[in-house]
Structure formats: C-alpha cells, structure tokens
N, C-alpha and C positions, 0 to 999 in steps of 0.2 A: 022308758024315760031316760034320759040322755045326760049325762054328770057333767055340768058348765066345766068352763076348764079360764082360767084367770091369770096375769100375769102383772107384773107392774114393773116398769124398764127409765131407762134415763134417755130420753127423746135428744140429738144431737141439733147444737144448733144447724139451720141448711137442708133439715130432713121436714117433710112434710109429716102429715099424723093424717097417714091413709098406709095402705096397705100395699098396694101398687099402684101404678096407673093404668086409666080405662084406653090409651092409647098404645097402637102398637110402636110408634114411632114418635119420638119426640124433636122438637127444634132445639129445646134448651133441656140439657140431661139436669133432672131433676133426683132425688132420694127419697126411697119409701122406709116405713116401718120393716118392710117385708125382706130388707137386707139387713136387718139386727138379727136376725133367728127365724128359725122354723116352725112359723106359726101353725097350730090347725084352721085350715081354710072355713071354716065358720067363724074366726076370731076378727072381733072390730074395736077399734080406739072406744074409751070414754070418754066424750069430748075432747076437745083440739089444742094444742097448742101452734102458734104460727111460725114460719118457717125461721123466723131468729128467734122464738124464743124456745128454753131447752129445759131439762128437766121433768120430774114426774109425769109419767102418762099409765093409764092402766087401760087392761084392754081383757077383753069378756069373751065370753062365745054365748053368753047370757043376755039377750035382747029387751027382757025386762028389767033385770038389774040396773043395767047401761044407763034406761029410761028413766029409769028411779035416781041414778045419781046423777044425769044432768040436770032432771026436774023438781027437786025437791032443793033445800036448803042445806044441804052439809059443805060445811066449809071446804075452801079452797085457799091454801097460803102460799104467796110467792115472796123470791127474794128479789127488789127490783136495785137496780146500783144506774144513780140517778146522775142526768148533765148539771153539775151544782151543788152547792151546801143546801140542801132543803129547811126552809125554817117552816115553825112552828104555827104560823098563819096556813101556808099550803101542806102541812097535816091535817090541821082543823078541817077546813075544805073539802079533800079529799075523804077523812072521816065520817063528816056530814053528808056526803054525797055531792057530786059536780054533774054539768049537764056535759054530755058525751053529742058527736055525731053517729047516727047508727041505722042505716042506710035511708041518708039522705033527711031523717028526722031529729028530732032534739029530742035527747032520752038524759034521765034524773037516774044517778046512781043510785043505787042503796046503802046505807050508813054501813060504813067497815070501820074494822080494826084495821090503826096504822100505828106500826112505831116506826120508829129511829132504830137502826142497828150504828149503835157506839163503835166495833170493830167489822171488818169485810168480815163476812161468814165463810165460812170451810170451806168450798166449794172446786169443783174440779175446775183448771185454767180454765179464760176466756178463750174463746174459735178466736183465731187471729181475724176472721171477717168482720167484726164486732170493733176493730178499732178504738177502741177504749184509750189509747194513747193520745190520741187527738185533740180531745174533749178540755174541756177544762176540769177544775178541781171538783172530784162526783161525791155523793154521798149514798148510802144504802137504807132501803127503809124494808120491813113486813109491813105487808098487807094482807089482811085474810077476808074473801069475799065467798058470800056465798049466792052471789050468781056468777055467770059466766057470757058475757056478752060481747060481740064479735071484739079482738083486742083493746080489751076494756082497761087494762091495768095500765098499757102503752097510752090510751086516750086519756085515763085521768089524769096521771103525773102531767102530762101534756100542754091539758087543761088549767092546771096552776104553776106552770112556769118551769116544768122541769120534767124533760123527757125522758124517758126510759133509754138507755143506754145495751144493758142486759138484763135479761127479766128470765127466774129459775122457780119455777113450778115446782114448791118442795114439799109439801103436803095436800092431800084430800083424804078429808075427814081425820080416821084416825092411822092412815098407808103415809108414811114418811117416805123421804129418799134417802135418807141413812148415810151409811159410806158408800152408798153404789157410785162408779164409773161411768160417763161417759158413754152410751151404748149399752151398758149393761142391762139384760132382761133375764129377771127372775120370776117363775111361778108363785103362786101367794095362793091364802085363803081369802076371800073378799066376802063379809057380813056386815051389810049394809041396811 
C-alpha cells in the first residue's frame, strides 16, 4: 500500500490548474502547476481554479480523497473584490441562490454564505493582468460555497450586477491560505 502524498500551494493568477499540457507544442505559451515545484508524477489538483483566478488549490496523489472533496459538501471560501459598492439587495440574492448559465442551461445556485468585508483582506498584490485600476469604485465580499460549478462565484456576483474583478480561493474546509506567497507550495496533512 502506497502512502498518499498532499500538498496545498497558492495557484498564480495566468496559471492553469493542470499539471502540464497534453501538447507538445503550443500556439499560445500557457502555465502549468508543474513549474511551481516538483511534483510526484501521480499528483493531481483538487478541483480547478480558472485561469484569473488565484489562490488555494490542493493537490493529492489520493484519487479517492480528491473525489470526496469535490463531491461531498465541505466548504469552499473565496475572497471576491467586486466592480461597485455592492448593496445589500445583491447579497441577499446571492445568499439565496441566483440562477447561473452552465453549459448552455439555467442552473439555481445553492444558499451561501455572503458577507461584506468592511477592509480589503491581507492578500498578496493584484497580477498587474487584473487591471483593477480601471474599474470603478470596487467592494470585497466572502463567500463560502459548498459547491463548486464551472466559474460559479464569477457568474453569480455577475448575475446581480457586479462582477468579479479578482476572485482568491482562501479556504477549503478546514486548509486556509494563511500567510503563503504567491506560488508558494507546501506539503500538508489532508483529513477529510
């Protein structure tokens, strides 16, 4: 029997959440997980983050765990920093659930937790890609879901008037991102 091996890192925004690519050649040079560190070639993401957004990702060599933490219900919390003052009507909404586009059908959220974050949270600088100076005046909320459907957190803010700007994956379950870096991949214990 073969001792899983785990890890949990800060996904850069620009970087995909695979491992490499299946191509030898590309047209547009894209970024894998597999230039952060030296993974063991059994290691795969647990669930994705999209290519702007950044923060937590964990990643397994354990194929059932994996399966258990995208399939079950343990929370997921992001930090999203929104185009707008978001009021209190498009929390509600969002809390309650919105309906999303999700491939090509109308999909009902599930009830989340949403606050308001009163001050910008800790967070390492914005990727200058991210443009954030453009925008007009943004606000930041948590939101904690416990599903995970194709860029769900991007489509709800969306959905009541105020789009996601920068969106940071800082918690699943009870694995925070702490003070980690940018890039940074450290091994963990993962009991889930």
């Amino acid at each position: 029997m073969s001792i899983s091996t785990h890890f949990k890192l800060y996904k850069p925004v620009g970087m995909l959440s695979q491992l490499r690519s299946g191509e030898e050649r590309q047209v547009r040079k894209k970024k894998f997980l597999g230039e952060l560190y030296n993974f063991p070639s059994e290691i795969m993401p647990i669930g994705r983050l999209d290519e702007k957004s950044e923060g937590l990702l964990l990643m397994t060599t354990d194929g059932k765990l994996s399966n258990h933490i995208n399939h079950s219900d343990i929370e997921k919390e992001y930090y999203a920093q929104l185009d707008g003052a978001i009021t209190k009507e498009a929390i509600a909404q969002i809390s309650n659930g919105v309906s999303i586009g999700l491939f090509g059908e109308s999909y009902r959220t599930k009830p989340c937790a949403v606050r308001v974050l009163g001050t910008p949270p800790m967070l390492p600088k914005a990727d200058k890609k991210l443009r954030i100076g453009v925008h007009r005046p943004t606000s930041w909320i948590s939101i904690t879901l416990t599903e995970g459907k194709f860029r769900q957190v991007r489509k709800m803010t969306a959905a009541v008037g105020f789009p996601t700007i920068r969106l940071v994956r800082v918690r699943i379950g009870s694995i925070g991102i702490e003070e980690m870096k940018v890039g940074d991949v450290l091994p963990i214990v993962l009991s889930f």
